[in-house]
C-alpha positions as a printed NumPy array, in Angstrom:
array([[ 76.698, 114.358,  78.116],
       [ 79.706, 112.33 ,  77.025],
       [ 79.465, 108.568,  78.224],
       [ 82.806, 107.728,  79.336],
       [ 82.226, 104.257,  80.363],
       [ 80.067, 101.017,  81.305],
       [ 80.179,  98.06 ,  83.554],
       [ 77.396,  95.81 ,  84.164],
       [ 74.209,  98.118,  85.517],
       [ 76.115, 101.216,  85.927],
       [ 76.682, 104.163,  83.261],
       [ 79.607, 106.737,  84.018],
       [ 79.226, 110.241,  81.78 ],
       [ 80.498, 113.411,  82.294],
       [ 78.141, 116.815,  81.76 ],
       [ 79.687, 119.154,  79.309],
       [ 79.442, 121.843,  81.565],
       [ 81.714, 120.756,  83.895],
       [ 84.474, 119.841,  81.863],
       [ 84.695, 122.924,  80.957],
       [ 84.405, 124.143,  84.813],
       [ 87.475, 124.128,  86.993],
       [ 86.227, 121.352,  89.5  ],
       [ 88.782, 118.059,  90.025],
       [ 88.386, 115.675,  87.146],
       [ 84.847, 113.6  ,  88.592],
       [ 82.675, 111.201,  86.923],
       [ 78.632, 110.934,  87.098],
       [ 77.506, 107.731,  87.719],
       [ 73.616, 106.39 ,  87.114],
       [ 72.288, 103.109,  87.32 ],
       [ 71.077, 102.09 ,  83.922],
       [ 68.23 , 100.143,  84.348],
       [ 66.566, 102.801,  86.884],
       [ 67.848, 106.193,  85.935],
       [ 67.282, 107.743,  89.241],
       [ 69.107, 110.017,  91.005],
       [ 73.359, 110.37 ,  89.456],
       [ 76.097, 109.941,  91.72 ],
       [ 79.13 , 111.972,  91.389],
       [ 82.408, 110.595,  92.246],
       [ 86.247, 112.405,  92.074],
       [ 88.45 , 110.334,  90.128],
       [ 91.953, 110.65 ,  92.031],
       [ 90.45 , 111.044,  95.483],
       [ 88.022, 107.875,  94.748],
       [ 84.888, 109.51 ,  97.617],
       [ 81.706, 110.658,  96.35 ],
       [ 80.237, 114.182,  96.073],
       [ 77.441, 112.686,  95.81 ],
       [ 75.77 , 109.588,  96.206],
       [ 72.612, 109.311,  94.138],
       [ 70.477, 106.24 ,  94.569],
       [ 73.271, 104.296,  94.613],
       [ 72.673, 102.129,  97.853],
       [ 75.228, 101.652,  99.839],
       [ 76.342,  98.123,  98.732],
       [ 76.38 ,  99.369,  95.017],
       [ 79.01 , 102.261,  96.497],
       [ 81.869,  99.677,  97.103],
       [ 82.078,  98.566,  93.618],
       [ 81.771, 101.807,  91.8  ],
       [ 84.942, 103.159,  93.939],
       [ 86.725,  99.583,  93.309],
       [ 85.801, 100.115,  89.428],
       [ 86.757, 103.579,  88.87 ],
       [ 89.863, 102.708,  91.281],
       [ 90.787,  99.86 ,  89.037],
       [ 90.201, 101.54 ,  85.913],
       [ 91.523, 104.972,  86.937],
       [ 94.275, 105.781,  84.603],
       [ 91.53 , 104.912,  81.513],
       [ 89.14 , 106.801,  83.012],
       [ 91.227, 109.732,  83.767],
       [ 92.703, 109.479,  80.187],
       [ 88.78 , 109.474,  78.804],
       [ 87.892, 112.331,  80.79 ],
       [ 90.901, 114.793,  79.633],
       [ 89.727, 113.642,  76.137],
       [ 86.354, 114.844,  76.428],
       [ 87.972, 118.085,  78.236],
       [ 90.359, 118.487,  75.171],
       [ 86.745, 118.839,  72.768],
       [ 87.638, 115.02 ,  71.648],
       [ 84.499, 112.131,  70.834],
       [ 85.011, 109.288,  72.849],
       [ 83.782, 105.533,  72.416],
       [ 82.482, 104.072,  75.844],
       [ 84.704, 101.907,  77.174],
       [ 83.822,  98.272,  79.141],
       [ 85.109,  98.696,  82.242],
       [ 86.756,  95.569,  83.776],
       [ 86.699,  94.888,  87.702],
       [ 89.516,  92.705,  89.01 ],
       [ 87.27 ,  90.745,  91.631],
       [ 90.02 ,  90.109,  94.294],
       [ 92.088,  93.197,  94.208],
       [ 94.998,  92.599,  96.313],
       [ 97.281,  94.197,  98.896],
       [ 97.43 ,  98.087,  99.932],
       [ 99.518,  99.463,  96.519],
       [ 96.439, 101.757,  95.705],
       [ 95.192, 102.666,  99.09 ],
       [ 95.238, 105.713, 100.493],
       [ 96.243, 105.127, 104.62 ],
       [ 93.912, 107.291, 106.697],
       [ 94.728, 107.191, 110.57 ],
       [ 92.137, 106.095, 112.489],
       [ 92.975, 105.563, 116.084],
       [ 96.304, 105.703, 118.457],
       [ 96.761, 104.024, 120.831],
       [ 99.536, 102.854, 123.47 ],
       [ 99.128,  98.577, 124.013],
       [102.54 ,  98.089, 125.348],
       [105.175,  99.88 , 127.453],
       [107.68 , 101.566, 125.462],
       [105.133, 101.144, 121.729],
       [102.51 , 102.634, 120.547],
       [100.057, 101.65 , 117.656],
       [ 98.522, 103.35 , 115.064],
       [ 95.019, 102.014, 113.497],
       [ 94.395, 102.936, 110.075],
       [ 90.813, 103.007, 108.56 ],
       [ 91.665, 100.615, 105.646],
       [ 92.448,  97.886, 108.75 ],
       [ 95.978,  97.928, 108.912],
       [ 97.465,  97.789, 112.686],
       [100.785,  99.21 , 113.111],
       [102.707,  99.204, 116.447],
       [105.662, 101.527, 116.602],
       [108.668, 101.899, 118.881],
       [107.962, 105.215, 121.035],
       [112.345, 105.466, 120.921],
       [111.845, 106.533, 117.032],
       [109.449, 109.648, 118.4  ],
       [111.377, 111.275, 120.828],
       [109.265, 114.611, 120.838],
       [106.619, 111.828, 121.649],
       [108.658, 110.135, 124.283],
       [108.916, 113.513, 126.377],
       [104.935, 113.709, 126.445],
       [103.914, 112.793, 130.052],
       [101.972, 108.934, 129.428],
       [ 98.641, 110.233, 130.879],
       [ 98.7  , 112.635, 128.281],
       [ 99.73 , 110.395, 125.417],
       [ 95.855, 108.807, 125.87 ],
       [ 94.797, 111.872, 123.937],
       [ 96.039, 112.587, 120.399],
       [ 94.59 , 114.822, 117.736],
       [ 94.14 , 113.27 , 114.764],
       [ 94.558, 115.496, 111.839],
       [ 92.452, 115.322, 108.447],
       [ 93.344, 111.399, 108.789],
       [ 96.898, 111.86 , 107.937],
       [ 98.499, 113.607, 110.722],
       [ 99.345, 112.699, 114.658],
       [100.439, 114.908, 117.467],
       [ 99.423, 115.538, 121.087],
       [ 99.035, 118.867, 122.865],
       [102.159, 118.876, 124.623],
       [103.91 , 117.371, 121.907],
       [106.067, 119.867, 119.785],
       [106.002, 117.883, 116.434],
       [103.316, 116.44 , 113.921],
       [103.537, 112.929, 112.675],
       [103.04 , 112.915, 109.221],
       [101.872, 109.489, 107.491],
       [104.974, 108.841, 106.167],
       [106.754, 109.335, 109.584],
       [104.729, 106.113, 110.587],
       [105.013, 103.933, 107.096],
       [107.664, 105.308, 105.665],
       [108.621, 107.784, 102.156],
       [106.908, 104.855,  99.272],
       [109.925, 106.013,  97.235],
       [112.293, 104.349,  99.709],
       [110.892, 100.702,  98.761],
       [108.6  , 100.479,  95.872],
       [108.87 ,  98.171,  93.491],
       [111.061,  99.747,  90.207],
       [111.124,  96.362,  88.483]])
């Protein structure tokens, strides 16, 4: 049981056994002080398999630590995968983590506030509001049935009498078209 990191109260280890399994690269997480029940959280996806005793205020902070630290931790975890020993790291949280750069938009809600736009809620709290004339498979959807879209695994949009599926990106835009190169 490899210890791959610390931070304060919390412990993250991976068990032998499933580095050498063919699940997504995850991280077991235990409260030191208590060593209750382990949590079990996937690395690039940042949700929990499993929760442990970790209350629910103590969830927030392990997914901002391992979302902070997640190159590191992904780099510790192949290590221990490759057969190498590995020296706990300190795991440093950045307490006011700012902007969207590392968020993963999940759509939340659709809705239609003014003529001629429509808006798109996303779970992390961004609003957008859209100009129905850049949808025009949407624009051809009669307005009493616009009031009912299907929502797709959070990433996704369409409506039944809608031939096309709004992707994410269709709403925000390809990232490659205006992130930062420096």
């Amino acid at each position: 049981m490899p210890k791959i990191a610390i931070y304060e109260f919390l412990t993250f280890y991976a068990y032998m056994y499933d580095i050498i399994g063919t699940e997504p690269s995850h991280l077991h997480v235990y409260k030191t002080k208590t060593k209750g029940k382990v949590a079990k959280i996937w690395i690039d996806s940042l949700t929990f398999a499993e929760v442990g005793d970790l209350k629910e205020k103590e969830q927030n902070p392990v997914v901002r630590l391992v979302e902070a630290n997640q190159e590191v931790l992904l780099a510790q975890y192949n290590r221990v995968r490759q057969g190498e020993k590995v020296k706990a790291i300190t795991l440093k949280l950045k307490k006011n983590m700012e902007g969207f750069g590392r968020v993963t938009p999940r759509i939340k809600k659709v809705s239609f506030p003014k003529v001629g736009k429509f808006q798109v809620d996303l779970e992390d709290g961004r609003e957008i509001i859209l100009p129905i004339s850049r949808f025009p498979s949407l624009k051809k959807v009669p307005t009493s049935d616009r009031r009912h879209p299907i929502i797709l695994n959070g990433d996704s949009i369409t409506w039944e009498k809608c031939n096309e599926v709004y992707h994410i990106q269709d709403i925000l835009g390809f990232p490659e078209n205006y992130i930062y190169k420096g």
